[in-house]
C-alpha positions in Angstrom: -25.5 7.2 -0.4 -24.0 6.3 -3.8 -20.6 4.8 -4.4 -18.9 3.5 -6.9 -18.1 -0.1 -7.4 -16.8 -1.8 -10.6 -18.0 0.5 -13.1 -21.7 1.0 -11.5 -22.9 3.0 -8.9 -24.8 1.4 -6.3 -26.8 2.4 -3.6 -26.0 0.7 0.1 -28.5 0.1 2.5 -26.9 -0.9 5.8 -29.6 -3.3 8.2 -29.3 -4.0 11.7 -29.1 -7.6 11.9 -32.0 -9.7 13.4 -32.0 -9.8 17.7 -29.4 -11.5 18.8 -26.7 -11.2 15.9 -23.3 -9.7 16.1 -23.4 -8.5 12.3 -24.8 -6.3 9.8 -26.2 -6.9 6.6 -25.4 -4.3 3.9 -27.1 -4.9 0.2 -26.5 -3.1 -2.8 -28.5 -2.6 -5.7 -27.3 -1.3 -9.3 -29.3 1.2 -11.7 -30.6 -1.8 -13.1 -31.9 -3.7 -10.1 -30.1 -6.3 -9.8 -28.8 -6.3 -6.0 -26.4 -8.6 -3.9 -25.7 -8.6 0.2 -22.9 -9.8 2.6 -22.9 -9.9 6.4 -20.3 -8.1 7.9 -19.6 -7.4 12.2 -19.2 -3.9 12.0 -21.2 -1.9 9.8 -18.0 0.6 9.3 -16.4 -2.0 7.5 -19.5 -2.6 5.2 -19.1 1.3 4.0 -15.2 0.7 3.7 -16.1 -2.2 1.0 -17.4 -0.5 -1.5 -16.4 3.0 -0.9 -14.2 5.0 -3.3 
C-alpha cells in the first residue's frame, strides 16, 4: 500500500517483531530509495502514522 506522507508517497512494510517483542516495525521507503523505520506496539497504529 501507498500513502502519502509529506509530499512523497511511500510504500509501508509492516514486520512482525523478532520472538519475544511486544512491537512492530514498519519501514518506509520513497520513490527514490531512501527508507526510514520506527517501532511501534500495535501495528494499527503504525498504518495510522502515515495514513492520509
Amino acid at each position: 500500500d501507498y500513502y502519502l506522507w509529506g509530499e512523497h508517497y511511500y510504500e509501508h512494510v509492516i514486520e512482525n517483531a523478532p520472538s519475544g517483542s511486544i512491537y512492530f516495525t514498519i519501514t518506509v521507503e520513497d520513490n527514490a530509495g531512501l527508507t526510514s523505520g520506527f517501532e511501534t506496539v500495535l501495528a494499527r497504529e503504525s498504518i495510522l502514522v502515515i495514513e492520509v
